[in-house]
C-alpha positions as CSV (number, residue, x, y, z in Angstrom):
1,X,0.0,0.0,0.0
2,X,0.9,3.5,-0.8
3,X,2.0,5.7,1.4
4,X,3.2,9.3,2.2
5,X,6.4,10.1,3.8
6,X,5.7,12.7,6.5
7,X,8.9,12.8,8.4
8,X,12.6,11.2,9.3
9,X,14.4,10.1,11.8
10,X,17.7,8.2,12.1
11,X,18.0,4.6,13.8
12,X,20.2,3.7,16.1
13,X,23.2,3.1,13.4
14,X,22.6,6.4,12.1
15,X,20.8,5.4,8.9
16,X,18.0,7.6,8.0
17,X,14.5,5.9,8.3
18,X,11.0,7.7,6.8
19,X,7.8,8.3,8.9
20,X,4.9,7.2,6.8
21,X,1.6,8.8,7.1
22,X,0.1,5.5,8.6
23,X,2.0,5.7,11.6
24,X,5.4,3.1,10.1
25,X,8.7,3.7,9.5
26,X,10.7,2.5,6.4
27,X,14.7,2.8,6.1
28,X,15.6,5.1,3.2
29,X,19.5,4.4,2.9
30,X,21.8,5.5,0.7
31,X,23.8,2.9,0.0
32,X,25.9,2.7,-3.4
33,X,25.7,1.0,-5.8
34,X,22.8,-1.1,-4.3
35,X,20.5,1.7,-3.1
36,X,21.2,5.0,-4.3
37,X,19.4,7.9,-2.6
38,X,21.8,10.7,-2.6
39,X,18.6,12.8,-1.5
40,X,18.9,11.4,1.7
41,X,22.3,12.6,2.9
42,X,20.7,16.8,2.5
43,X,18.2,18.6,4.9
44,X,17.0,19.9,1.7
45,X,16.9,16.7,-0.6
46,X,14.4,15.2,2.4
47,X,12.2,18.2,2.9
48,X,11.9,17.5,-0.9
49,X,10.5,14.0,-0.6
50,X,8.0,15.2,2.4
51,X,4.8,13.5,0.7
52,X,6.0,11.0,-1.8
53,X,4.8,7.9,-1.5
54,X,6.3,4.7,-0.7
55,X,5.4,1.3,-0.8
56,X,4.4,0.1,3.1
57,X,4.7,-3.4,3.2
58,X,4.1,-3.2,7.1
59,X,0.4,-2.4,5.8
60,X,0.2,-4.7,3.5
61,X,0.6,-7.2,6.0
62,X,-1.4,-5.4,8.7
63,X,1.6,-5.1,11.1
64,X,0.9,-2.8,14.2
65,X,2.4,1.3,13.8
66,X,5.6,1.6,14.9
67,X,4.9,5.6,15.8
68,X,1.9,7.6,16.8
69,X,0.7,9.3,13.8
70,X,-0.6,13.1,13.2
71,X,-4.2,11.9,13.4
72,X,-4.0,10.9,17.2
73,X,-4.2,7.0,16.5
74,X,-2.1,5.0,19.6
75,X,1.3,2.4,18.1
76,X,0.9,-1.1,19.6
């Protein structure tokens, strides 16, 4: 499912991980040549992606939120 990217963080190893609208997270890395996101590593290259959507394959398979989103709803 679909679904907008409404923040970031960075995970314990320092790897930059996107909020999604319903309330996961999803590791964005830049990681050459296998994953390359050179828009991660700028303030301004993520402020750029702010509502793009990404694939959430925790929704797909129902998995609880990992954060509480912008809508009030409570993470398990």
């Amino acid at each position: 499912m679909k679904q907008a990217i409404v923040g970031y963080h960075k995970d314990e190893e320092s790897h930059w991980v996107a909020r999604l609208k319903c309330g996961h997270n999803q590791h964005v890395r830049h990681n050459p040549p296998w994953m390359v996101r050179q828009w991660v590593t700028t303030p301004a290259g993520r402020e750029g992606k702010l509502g793009v959507l990404l694939n959430c394959v925790k929704c797909d398979q129902n998995a609880p939120m990992d954060w509480i989103t912008p809508a009030g709803n409570v993470s398990d």
